[in-house]
The first five atom37 places (N, CA, C, CB, O) and aatype in JSON, in Angstrom:
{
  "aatype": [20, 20, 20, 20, 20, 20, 20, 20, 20, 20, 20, 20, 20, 20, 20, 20, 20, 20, 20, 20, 20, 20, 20, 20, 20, 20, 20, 20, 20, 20, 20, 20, 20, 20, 20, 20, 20, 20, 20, 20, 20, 20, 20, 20, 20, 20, 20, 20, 20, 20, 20, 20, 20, 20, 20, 20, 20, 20, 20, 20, 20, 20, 20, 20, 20, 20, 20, 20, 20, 20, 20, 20, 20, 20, 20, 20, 20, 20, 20, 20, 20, 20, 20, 20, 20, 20, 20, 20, 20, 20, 20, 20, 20, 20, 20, 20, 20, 20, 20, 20, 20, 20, 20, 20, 20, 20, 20, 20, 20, 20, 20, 20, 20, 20, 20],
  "atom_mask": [
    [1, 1, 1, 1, 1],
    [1, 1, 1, 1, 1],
    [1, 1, 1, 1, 1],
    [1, 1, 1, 1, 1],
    [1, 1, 1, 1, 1],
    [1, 1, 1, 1, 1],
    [1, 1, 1, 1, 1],
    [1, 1, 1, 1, 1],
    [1, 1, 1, 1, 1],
    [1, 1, 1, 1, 1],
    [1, 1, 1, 1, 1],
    [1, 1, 1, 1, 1],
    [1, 1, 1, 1, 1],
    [1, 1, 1, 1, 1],
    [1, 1, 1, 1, 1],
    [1, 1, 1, 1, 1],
    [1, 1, 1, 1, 1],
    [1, 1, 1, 1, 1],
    [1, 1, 1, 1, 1],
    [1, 1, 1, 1, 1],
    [1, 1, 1, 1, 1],
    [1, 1, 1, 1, 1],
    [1, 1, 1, 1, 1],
    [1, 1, 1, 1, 1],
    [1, 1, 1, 1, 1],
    [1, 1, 1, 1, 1],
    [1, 1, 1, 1, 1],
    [1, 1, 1, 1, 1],
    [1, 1, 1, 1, 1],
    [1, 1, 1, 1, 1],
    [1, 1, 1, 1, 1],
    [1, 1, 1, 1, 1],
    [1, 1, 1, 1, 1],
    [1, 1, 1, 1, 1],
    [1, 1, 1, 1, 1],
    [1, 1, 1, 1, 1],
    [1, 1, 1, 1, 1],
    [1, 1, 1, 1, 1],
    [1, 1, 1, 1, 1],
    [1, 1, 1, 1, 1],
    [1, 1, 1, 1, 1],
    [1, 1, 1, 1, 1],
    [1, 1, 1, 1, 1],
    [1, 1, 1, 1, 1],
    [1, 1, 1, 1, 1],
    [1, 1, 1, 1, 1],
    [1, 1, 1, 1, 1],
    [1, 1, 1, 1, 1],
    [1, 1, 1, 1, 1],
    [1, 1, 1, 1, 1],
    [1, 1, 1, 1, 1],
    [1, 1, 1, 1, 1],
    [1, 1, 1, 1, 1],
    [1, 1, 1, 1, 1],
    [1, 1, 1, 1, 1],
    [1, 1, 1, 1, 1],
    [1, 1, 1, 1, 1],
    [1, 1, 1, 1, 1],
    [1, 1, 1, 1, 1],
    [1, 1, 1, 1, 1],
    [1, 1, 1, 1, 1],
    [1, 1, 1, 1, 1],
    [1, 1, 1, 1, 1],
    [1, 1, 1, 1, 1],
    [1, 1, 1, 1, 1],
    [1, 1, 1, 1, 1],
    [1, 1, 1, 1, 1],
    [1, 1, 1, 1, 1],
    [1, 1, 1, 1, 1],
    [1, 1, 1, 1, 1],
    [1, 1, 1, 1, 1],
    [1, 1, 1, 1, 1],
    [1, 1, 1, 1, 1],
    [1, 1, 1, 1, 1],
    [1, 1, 1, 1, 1],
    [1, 1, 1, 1, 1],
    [1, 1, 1, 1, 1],
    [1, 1, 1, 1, 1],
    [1, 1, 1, 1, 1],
    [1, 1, 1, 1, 1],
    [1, 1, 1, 1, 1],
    [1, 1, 1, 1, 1],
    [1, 1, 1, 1, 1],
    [1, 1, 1, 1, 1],
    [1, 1, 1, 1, 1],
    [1, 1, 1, 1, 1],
    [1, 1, 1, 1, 1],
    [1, 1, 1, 1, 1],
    [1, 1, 1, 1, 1],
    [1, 1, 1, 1, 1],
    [1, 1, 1, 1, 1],
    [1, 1, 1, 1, 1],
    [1, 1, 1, 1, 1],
    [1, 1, 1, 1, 1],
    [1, 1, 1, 1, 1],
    [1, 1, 1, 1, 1],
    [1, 1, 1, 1, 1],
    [1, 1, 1, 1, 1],
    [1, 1, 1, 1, 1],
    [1, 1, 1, 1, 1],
    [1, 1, 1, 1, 1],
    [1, 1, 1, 1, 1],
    [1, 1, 1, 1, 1],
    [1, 1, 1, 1, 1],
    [1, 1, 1, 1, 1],
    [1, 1, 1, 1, 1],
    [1, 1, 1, 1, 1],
    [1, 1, 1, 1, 1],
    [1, 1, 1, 1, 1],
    [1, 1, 1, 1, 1],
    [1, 1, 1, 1, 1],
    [1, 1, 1, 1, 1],
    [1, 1, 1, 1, 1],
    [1, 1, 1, 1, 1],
    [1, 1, 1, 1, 1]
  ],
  "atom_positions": [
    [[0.85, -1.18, 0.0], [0.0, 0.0, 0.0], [0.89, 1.24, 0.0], [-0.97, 0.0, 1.23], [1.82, 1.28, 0.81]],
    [[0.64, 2.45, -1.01], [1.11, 3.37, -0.92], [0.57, 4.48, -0.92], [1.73, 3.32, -1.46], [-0.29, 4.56, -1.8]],
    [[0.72, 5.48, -0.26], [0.08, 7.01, -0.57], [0.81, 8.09, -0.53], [-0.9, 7.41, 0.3], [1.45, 8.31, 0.5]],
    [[0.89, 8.93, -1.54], [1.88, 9.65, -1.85], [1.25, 11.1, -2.48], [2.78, 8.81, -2.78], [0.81, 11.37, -3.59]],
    [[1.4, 11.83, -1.35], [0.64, 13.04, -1.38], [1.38, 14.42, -2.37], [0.49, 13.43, 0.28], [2.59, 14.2, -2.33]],
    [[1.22, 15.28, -2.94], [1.79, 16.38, -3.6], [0.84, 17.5, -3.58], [2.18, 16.04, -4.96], [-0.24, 17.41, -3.0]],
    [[1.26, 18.64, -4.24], [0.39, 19.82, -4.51], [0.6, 20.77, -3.0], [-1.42, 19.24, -4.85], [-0.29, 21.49, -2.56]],
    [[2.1, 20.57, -2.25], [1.91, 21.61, -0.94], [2.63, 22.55, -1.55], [2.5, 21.22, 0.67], [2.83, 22.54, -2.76]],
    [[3.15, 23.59, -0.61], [4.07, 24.84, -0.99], [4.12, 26.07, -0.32], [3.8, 25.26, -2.2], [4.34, 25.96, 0.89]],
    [[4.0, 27.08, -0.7], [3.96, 28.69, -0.22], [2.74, 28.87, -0.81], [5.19, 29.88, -0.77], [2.31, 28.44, -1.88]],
    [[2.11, 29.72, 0.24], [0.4, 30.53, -0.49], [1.02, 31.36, 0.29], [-1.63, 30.03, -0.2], [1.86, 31.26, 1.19]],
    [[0.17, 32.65, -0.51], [-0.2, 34.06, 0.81], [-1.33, 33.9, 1.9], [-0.82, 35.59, 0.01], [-1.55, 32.86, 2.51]],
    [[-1.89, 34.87, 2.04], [-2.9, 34.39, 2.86], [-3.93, 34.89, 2.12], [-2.9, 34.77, 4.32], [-3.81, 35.85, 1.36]],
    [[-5.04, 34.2, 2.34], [-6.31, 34.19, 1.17], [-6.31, 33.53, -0.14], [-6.58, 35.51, 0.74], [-7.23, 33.65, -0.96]],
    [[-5.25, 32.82, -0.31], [-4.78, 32.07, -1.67], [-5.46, 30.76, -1.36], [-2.97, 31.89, -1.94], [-6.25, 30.59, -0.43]],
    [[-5.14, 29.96, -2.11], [-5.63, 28.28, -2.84], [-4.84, 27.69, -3.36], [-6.61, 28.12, -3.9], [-4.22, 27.97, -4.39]],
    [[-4.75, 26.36, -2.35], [-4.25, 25.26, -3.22], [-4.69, 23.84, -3.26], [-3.03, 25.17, -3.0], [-5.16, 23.42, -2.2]],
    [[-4.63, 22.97, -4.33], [-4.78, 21.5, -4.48], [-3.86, 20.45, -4.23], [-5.05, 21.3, -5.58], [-2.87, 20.42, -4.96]],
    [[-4.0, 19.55, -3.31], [-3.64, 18.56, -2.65], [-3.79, 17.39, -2.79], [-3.9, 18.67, -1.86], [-4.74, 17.02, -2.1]],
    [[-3.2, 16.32, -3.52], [-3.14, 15.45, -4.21], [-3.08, 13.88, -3.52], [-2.15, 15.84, -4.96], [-2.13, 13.53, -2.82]],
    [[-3.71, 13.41, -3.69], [-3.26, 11.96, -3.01], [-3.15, 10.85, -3.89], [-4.24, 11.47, -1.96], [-4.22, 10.28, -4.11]],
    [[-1.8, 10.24, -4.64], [-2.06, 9.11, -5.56], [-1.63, 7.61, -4.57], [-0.98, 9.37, -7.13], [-0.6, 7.37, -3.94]],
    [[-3.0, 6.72, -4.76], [-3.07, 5.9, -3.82], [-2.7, 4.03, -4.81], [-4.81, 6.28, -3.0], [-3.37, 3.83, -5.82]],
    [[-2.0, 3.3, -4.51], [-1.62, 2.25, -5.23], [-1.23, 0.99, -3.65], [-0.11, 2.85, -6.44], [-0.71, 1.08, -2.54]],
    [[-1.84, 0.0, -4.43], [-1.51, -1.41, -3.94], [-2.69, -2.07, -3.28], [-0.32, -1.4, -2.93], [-2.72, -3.19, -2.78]],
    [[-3.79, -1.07, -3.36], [-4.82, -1.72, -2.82], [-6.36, -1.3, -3.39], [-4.65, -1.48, -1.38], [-6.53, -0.35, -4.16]],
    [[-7.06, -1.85, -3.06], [-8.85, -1.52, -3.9], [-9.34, -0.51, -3.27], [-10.21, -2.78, -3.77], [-9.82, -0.45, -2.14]],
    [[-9.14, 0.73, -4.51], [-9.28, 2.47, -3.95], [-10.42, 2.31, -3.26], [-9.48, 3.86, -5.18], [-10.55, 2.56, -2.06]],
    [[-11.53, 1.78, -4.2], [-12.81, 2.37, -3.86], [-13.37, 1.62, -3.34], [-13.57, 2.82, -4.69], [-14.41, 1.52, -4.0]],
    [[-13.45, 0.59, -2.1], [-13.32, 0.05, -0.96], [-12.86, 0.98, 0.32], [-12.48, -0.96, -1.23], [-13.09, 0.67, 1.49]],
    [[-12.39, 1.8, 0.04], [-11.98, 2.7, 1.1], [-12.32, 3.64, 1.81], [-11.36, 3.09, 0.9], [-12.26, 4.24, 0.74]],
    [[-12.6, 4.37, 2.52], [-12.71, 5.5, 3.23], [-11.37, 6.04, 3.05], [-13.15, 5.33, 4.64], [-10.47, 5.21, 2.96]],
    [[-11.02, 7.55, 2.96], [-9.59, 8.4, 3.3], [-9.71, 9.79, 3.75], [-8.65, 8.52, 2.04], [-10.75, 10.43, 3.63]],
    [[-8.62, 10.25, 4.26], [-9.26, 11.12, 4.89], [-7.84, 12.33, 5.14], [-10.08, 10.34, 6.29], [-6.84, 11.74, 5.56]],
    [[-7.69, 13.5, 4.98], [-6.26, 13.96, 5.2], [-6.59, 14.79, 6.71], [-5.57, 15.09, 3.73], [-7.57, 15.44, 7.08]],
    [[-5.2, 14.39, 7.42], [-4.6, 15.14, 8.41], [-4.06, 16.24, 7.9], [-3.7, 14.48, 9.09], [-3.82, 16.59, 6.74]],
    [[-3.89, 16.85, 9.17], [-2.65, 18.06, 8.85], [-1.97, 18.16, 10.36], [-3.39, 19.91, 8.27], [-2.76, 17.87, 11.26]],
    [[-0.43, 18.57, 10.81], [0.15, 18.52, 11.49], [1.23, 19.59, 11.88], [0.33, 17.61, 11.28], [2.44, 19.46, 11.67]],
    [[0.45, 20.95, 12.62], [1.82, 21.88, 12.59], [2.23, 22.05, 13.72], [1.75, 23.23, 12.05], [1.6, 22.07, 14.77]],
    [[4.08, 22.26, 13.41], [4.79, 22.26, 14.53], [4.41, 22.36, 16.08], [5.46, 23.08, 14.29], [3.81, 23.3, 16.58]],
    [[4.95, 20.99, 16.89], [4.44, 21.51, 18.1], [3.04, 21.21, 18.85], [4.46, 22.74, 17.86], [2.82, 21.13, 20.06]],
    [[2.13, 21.05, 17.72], [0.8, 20.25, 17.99], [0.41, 18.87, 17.15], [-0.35, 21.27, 17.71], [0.74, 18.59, 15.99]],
    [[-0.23, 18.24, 17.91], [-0.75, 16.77, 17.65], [-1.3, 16.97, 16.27], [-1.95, 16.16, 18.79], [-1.67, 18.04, 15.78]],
    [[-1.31, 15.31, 15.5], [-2.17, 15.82, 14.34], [-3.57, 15.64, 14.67], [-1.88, 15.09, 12.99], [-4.06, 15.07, 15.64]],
    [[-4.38, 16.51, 13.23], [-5.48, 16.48, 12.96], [-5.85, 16.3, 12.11], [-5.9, 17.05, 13.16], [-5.41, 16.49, 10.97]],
    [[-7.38, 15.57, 12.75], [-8.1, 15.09, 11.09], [-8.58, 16.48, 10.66], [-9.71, 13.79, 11.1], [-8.94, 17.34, 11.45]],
    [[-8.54, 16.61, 9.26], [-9.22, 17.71, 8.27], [-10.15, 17.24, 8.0], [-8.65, 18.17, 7.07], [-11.11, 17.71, 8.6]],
    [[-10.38, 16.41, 7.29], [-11.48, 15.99, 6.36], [-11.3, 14.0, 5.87], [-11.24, 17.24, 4.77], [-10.39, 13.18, 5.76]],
    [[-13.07, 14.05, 5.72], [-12.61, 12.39, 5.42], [-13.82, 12.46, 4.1], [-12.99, 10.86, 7.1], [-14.61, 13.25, 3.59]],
    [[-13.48, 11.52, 4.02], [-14.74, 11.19, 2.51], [-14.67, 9.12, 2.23], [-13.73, 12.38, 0.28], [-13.82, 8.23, 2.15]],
    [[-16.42, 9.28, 2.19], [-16.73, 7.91, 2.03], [-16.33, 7.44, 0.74], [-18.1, 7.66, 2.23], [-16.02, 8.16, -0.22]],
    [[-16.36, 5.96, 0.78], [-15.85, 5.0, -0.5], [-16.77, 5.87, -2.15], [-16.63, 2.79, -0.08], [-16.22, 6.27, -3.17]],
    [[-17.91, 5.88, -1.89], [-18.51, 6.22, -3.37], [-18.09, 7.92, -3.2], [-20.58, 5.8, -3.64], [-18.04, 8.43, -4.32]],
    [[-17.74, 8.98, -2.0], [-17.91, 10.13, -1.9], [-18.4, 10.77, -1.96], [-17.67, 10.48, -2.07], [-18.17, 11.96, -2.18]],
    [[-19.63, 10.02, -1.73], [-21.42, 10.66, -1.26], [-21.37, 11.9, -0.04], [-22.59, 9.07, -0.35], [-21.94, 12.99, -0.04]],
    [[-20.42, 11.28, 1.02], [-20.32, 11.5, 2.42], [-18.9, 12.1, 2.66], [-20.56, 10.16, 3.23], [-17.83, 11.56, 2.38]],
    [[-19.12, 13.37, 3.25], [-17.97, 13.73, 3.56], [-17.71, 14.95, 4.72], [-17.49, 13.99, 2.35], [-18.22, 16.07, 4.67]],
    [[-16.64, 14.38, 5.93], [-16.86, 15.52, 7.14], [-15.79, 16.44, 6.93], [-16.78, 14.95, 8.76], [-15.0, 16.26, 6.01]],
    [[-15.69, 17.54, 7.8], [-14.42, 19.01, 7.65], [-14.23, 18.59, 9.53], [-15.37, 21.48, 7.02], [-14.85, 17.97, 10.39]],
    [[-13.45, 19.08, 9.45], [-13.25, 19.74, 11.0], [-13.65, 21.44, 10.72], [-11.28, 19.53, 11.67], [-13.49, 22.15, 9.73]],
    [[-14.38, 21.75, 12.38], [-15.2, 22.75, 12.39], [-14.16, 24.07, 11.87], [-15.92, 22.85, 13.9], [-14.63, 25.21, 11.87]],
    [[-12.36, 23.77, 11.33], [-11.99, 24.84, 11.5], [-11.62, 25.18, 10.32], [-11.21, 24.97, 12.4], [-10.89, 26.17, 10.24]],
    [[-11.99, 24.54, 9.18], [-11.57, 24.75, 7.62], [-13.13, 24.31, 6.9], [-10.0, 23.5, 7.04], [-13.18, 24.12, 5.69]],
    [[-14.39, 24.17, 7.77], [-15.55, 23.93, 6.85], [-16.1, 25.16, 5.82], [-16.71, 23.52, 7.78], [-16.08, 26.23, 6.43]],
    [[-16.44, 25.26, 4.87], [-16.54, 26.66, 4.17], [-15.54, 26.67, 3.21], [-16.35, 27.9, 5.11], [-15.77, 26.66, 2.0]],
    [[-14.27, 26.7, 3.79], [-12.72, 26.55, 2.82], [-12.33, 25.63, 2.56], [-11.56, 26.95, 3.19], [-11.64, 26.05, 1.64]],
    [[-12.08, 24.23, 2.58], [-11.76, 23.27, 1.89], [-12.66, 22.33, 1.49], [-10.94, 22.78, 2.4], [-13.73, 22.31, 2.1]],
    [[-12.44, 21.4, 0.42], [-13.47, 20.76, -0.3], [-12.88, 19.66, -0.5], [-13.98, 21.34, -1.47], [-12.19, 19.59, -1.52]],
    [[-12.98, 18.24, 0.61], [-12.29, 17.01, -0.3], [-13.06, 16.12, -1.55], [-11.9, 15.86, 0.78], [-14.22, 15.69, -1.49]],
    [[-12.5, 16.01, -2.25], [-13.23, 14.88, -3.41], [-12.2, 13.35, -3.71], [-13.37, 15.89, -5.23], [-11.07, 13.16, -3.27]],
    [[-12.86, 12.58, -4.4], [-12.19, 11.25, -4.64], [-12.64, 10.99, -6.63], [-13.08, 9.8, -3.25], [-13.67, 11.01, -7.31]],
    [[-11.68, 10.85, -6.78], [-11.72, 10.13, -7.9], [-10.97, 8.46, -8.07], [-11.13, 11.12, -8.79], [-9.78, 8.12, -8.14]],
    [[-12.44, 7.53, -8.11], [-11.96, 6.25, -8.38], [-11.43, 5.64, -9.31], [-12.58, 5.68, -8.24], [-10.94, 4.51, -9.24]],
    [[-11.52, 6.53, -10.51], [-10.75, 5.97, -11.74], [-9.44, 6.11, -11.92], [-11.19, 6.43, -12.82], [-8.62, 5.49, -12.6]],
    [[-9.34, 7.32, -11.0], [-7.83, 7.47, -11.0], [-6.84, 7.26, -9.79], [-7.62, 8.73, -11.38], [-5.63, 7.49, -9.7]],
    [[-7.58, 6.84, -9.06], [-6.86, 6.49, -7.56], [-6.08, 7.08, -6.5], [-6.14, 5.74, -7.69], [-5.14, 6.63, -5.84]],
    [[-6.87, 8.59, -6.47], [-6.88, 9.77, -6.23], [-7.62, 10.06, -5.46], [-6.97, 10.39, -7.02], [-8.72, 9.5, -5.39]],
    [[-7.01, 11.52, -4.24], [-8.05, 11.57, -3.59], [-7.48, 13.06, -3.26], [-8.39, 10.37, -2.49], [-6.37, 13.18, -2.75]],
    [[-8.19, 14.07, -3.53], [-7.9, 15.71, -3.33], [-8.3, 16.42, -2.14], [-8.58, 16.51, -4.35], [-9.2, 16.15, -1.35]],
    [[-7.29, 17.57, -2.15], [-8.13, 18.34, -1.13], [-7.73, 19.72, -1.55], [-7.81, 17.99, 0.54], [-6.59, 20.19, -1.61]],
    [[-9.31, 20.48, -1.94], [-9.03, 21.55, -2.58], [-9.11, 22.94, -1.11], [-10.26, 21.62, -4.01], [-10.08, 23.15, -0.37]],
    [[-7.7, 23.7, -1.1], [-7.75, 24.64, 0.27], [-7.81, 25.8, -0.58], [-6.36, 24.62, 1.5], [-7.11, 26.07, -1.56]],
    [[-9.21, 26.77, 0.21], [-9.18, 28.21, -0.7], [-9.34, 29.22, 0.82], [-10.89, 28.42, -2.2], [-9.91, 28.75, 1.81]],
    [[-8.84, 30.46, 0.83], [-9.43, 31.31, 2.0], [-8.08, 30.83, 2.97], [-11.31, 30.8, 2.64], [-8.01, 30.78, 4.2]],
    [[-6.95, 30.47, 1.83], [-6.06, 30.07, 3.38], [-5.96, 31.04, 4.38], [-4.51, 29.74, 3.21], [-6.37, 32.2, 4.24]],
    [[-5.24, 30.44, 5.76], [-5.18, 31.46, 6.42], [-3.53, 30.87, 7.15], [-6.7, 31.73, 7.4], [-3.05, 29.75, 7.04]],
    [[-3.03, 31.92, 7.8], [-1.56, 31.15, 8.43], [-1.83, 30.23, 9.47], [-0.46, 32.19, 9.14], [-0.91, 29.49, 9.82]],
    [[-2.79, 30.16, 9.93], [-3.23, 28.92, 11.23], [-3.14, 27.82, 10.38], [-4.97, 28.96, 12.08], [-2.72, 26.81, 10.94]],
    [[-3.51, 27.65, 8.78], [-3.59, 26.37, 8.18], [-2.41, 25.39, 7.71], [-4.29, 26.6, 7.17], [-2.45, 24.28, 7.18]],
    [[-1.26, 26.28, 8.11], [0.57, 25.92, 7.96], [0.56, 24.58, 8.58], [1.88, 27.11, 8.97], [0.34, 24.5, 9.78]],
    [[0.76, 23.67, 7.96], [1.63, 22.14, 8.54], [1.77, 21.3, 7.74], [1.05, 21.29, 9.61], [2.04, 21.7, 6.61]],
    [[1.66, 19.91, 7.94], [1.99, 19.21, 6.93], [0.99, 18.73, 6.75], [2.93, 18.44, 6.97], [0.05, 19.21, 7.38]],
    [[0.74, 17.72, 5.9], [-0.64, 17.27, 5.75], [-0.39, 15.86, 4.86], [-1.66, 18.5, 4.94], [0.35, 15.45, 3.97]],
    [[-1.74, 15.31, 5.89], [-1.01, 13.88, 5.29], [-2.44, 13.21, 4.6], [-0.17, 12.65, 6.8], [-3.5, 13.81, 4.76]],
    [[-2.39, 11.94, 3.84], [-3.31, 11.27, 3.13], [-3.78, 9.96, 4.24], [-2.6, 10.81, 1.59], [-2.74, 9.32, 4.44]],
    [[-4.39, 9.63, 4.66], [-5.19, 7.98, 5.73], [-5.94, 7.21, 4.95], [-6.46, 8.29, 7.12], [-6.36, 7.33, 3.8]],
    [[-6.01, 6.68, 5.49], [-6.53, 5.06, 5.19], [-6.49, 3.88, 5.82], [-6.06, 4.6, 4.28], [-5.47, 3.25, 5.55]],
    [[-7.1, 3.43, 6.44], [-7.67, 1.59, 6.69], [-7.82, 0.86, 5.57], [-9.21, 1.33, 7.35], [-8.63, 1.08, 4.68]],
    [[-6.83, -0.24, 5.63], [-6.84, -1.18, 4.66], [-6.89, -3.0, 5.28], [-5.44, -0.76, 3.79], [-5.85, -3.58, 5.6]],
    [[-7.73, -3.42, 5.33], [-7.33, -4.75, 5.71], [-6.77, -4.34, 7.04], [-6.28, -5.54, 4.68], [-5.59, -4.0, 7.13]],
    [[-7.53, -4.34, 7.98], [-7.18, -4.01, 9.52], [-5.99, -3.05, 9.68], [-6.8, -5.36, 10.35], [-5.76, -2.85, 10.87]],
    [[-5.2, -2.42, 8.89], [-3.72, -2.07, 8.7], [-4.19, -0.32, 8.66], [-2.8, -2.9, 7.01], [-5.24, -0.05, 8.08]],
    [[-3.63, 0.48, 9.1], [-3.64, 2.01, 8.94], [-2.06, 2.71, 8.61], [-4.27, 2.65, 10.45], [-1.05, 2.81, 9.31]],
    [[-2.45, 3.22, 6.86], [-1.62, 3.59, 5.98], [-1.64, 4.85, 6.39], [-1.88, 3.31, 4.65], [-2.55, 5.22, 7.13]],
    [[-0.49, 5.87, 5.93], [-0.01, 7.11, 5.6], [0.75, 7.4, 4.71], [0.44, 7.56, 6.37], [1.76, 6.78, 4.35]],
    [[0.26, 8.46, 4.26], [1.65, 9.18, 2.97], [2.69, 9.54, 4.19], [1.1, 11.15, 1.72], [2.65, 9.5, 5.42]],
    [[3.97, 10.02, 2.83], [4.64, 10.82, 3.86], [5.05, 12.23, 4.07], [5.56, 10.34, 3.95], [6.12, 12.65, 4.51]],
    [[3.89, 12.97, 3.64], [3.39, 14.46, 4.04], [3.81, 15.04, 2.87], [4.03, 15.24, 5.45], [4.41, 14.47, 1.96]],
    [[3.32, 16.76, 2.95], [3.47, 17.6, 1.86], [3.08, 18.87, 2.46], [2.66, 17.2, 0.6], [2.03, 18.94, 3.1]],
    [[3.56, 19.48, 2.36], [4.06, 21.03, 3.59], [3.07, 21.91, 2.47], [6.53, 21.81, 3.74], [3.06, 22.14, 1.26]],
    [[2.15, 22.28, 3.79], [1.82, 23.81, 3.7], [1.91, 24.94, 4.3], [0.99, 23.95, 3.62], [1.36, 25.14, 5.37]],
    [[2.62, 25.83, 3.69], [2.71, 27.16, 4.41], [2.07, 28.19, 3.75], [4.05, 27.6, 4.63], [2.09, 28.32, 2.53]],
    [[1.34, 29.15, 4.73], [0.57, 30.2, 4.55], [1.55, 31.08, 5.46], [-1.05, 30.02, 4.95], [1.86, 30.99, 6.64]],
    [[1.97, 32.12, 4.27], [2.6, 33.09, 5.22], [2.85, 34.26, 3.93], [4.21, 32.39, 6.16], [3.42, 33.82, 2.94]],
    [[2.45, 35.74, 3.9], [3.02, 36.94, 3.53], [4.87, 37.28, 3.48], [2.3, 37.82, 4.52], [5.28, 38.39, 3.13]]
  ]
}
């Protein structure tokens, strides 16, 4: 199982970016996934998760409004679109998953919001 996240970088503040998750070695759309984020100093957090078909999908109360996750099963992909950044939203951010009793991670992709 692999997950291998891209699309972090430098924003200003009030900017947007897309967050990439390409997922391989196991049956995408069987899955639930869901991205963390993790900045310096504090525990991680869940952001957002989204069900297997991506009918269903939660925020944490502190990016609802500004980010939008989606899944694409054909491509084995799983996004997270951030708009309205703000500098509280700086850390890393990672891709999850349950697979066969087993709990996967990428290995992060840095966002910084900073002027």
């Amino acid at each position: 199982v692999q997950l291998v996240e891209s699309g972090g970088g430098l924003v200003q503040p009030g900017g947007s970016l897309r967050l990439s998750c390409a997922a391989s070695g196991f049956t995408f759309n069987s899955v639930a996934l869901r991205w963390y984020r993790q900045a310096p100093g504090k525990e991680r957090q869940l952001v957002a998760s989204i069900s297997t078909t991506g009918y269903t999908t939660t925020y944490a109360d502190s990016v609802k409004g500004r980010f939008t996750i989606s899944r694409d099963n054909a491509k084995n992909t799983v996004y997270l679109q951030m708009n309205s950044l703000k500098p509280e939203d700086t850390a890393v951010y990672y891709c999850n998953t349950w697979f066969n009793k087993n709990m996967y991670w990428g290995q992060g992709t840095q966002v910084t919001v900073s002027s």
